[in-house]
C-alpha positions in Angstrom: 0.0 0.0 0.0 2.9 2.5 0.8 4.6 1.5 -2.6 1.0 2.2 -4.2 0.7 5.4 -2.5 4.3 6.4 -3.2 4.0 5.3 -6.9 1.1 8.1 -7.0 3.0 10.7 -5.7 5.7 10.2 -8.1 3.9 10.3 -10.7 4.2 13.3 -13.4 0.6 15.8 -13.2 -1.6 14.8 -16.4 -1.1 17.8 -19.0 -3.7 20.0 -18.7 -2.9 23.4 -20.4 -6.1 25.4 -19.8 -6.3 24.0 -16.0 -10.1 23.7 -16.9 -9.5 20.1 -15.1 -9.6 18.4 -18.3 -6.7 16.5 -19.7 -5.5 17.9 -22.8 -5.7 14.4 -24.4 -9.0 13.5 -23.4 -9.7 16.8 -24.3 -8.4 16.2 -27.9 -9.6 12.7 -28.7 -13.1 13.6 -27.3 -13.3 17.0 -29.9 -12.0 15.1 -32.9 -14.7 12.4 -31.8 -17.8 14.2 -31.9 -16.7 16.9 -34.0 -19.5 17.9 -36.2 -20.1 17.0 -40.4 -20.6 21.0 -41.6 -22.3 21.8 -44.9 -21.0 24.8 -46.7 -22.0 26.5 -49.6 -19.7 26.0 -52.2 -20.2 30.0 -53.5 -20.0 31.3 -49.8 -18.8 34.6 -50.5 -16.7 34.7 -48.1 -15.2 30.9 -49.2 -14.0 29.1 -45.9 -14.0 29.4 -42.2 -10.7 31.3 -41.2 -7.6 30.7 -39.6 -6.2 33.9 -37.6 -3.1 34.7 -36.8 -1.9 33.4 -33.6 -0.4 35.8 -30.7 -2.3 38.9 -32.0 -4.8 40.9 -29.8 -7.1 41.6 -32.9 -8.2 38.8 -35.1 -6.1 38.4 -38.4 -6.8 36.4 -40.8 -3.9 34.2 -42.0 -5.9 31.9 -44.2 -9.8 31.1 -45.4 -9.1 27.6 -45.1 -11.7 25.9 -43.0 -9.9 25.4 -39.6 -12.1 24.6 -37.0 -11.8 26.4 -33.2 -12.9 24.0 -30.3 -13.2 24.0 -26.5 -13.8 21.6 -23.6 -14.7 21.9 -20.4 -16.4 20.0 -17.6 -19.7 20.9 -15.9 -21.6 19.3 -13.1 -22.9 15.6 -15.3 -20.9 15.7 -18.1 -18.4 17.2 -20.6 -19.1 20.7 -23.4 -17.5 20.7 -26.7 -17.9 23.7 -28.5 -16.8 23.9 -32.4 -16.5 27.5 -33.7 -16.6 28.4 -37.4 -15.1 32.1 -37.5 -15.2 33.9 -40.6 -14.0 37.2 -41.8 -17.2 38.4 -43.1 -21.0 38.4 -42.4 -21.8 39.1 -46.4 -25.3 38.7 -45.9 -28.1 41.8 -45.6 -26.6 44.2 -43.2 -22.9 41.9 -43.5 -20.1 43.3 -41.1 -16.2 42.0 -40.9 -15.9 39.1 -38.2 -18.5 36.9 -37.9 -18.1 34.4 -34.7 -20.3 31.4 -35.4 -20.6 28.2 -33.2 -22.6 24.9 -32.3 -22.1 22.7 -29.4 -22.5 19.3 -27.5 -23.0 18.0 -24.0 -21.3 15.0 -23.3 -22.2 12.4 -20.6 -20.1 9.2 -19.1 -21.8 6.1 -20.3 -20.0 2.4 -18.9 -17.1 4.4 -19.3 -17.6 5.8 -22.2 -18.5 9.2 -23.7 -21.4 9.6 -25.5 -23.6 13.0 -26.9 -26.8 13.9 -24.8 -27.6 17.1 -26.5 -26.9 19.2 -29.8 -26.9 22.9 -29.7 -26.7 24.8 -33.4 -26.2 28.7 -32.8 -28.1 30.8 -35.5 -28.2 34.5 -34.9 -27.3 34.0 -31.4 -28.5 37.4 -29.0 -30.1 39.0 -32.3 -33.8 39.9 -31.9 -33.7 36.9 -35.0 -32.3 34.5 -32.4 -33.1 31.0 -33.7 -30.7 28.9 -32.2 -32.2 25.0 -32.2 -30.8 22.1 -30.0 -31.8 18.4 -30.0 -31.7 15.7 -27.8 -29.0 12.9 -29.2 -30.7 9.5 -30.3 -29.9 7.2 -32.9 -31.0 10.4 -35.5 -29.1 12.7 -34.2 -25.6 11.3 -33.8 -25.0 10.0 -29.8 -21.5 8.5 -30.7 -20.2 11.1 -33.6 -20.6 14.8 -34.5 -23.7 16.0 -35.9 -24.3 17.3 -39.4 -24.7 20.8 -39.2 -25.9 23.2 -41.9 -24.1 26.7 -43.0 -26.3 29.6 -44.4 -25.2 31.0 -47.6 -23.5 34.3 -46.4 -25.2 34.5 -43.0 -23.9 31.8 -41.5 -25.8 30.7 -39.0 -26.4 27.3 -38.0 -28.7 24.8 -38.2 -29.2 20.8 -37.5 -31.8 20.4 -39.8 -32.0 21.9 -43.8 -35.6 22.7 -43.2 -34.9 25.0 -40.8 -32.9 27.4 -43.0 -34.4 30.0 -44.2 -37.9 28.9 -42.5 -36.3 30.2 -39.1 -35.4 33.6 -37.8 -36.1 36.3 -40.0 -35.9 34.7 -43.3 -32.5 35.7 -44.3 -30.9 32.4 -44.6 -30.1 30.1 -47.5 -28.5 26.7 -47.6 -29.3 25.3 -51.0 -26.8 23.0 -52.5 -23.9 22.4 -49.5 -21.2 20.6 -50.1 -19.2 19.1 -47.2 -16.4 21.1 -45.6 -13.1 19.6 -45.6 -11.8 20.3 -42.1 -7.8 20.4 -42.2 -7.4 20.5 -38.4 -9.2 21.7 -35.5 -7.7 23.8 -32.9 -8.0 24.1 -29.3 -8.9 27.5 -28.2 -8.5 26.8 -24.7 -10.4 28.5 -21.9 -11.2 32.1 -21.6 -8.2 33.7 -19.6 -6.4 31.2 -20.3 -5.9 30.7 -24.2 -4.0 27.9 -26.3 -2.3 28.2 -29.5 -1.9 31.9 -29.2 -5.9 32.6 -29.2 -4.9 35.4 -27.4 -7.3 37.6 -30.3 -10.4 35.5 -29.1 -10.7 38.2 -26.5 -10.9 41.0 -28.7 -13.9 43.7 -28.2 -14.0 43.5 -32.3 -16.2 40.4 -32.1 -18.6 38.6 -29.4 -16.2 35.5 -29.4 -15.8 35.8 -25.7 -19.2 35.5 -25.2 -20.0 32.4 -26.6 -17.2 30.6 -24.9 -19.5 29.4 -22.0 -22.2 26.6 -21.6 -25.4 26.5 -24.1 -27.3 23.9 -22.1 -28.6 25.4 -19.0 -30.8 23.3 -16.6 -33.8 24.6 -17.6 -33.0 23.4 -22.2 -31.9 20.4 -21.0 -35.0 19.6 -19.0 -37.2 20.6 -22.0 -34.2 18.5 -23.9 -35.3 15.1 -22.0 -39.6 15.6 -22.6 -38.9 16.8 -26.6 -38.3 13.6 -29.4 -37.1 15.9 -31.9 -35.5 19.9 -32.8 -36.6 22.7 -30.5 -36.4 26.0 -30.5 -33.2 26.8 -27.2 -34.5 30.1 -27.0 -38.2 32.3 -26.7 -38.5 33.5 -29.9 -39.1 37.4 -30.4 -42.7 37.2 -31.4 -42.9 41.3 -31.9 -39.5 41.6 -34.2 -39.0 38.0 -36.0 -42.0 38.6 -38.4 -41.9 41.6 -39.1 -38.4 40.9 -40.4 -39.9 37.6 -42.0 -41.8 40.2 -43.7 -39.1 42.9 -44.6 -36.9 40.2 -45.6 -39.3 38.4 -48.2 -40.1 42.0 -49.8 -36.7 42.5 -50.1 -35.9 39.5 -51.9 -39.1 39.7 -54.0 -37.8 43.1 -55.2 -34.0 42.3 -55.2 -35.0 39.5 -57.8 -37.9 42.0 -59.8 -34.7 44.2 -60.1 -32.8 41.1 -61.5 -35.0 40.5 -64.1 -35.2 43.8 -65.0 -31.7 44.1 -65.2 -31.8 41.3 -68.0 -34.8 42.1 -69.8 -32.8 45.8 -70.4 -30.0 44.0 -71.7 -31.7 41.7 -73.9 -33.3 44.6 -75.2 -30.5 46.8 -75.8 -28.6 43.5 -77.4 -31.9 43.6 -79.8 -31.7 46.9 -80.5 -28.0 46.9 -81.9 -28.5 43.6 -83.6 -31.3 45.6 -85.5 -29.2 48.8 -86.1 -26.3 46.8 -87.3 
């Protein structure tokens, strides 16, 4: 017993380079597990996800390449992996520079092994067009694996389900056509105060990164989580604001694409018109 006790004490610390009291290997093979199957469309105009330069305090970008941020930590019953696609532009209506993007999964110990209990997609996350959708993990929806996960043309929000693009929110989104992003590594953020890789940038004021780096699955969503067979809405939808943007936003595109074929019928025209002069 004193040998046993003494071989313990010897022992080198397990790694652990956030000190979020997860090892960094379990850490890693549990994110490269579960990590999700995102669908991308192929004429995003902002192409790929981005890599950012490391040890800056503002986001960079170094690359559009499709590298894939994660996190883990514990909570109280189980394990959070988050998986972020950043990219340097919101090119949608209203598009801005940086746009911080994520979905998530909650983890539980089962006969020793891990094993998805919930799915989180963020879409519009702490917008008045908040639809961000979660889903309790069954034989559906991936308990052993990462989830598919749809990408809006431009917008970029997130959803587990194609019929929810577009249908959701404030009608803004499109995800016609994905193909399947080719992930080329994913990379560990770390923990907020305490960032890996040179994430120091994840901080920044320029973007709500920060924010998003904590748990999606309060009590209360994963209650509702446990009496719900399929996709649910994590958040009260704004009622007031949601369609009246509906609205807006189906005007808009009703007139974008009158304007369109405007646009062409004056061209074929002016085409006749010289053919006929020449």
């Amino acid at each position: 017993m004193r040998l046993l006790l003494a071989l313990v004490l010897l022992a080198p610390p397990t790694p652990d380079a956030d000190q979020d009291g997860l090892a960094d290997a379990l850490e890693q093979t549990l994110l490269a597990q579960f990590a999700p199957r995102f669908l991308i469309s192929p004429h995003d105009c902002d192409g790929k996800p981005a890599e950012f330069e490391p040890d800056r305090p503002a986001p960079a970008v170094k690359a559009r390449n499709g590298v894939i941020y994660t996190q883990a930590f514990p909570l109280p019953g189980g394990i959070e992996l988050h998986y972020y696609h950043l990219w340097a532009r919101d090119c949608g209506r209203n598009g801005h520079a940086l746009d911080p993007e994520h979905v998530s999964v909650f983890l539980i110990e089962d006969q020793g092994q891990w094993r998805a209990r919930y799915h989180y997609a963020a879409a519009h996350e702490d917008t008045a067009c908040d639809r961000g959708t979660a889903v309790r993990a069954s034989t559906q929806f991936a308990e052993w694996r990462g989830v598919e996960v749809w990408i809006s043309h431009g917008k970029h929000a997130s959803f587990l389900s194609p019929d929810h693009c577009g249908r959701l929110g404030c009608g803004s989104d499109r995800c016609d056509k994905p193909d399947r992003l080719l992930v080329p590594r994913l990379i560990n953020l770390g923990e907020p105060g305490r960032p890996l890789h040179g994430s120091v940038w994840a901080a920044s004021p320029l973007w709500p990164l920060a924010a998003k780096m904590q748990s999606d699955f309060p009590p209360s969503l994963r209650a509702q989580l446990d009496q719900s067979p399929g996709v649910i809405l994590a958040v009260t939808p704004n009622y007031v604001a949601q369609p009246v943007a509906l609205a807006a936003s189906k005007t808009l595109d009703s007139l974008s694409l009158a304007n369109k074929k405007t646009e062409s019928a004056l061209i074929k025209a002016k085409r006749w018109v010289k053919k006929r002069l020449d």
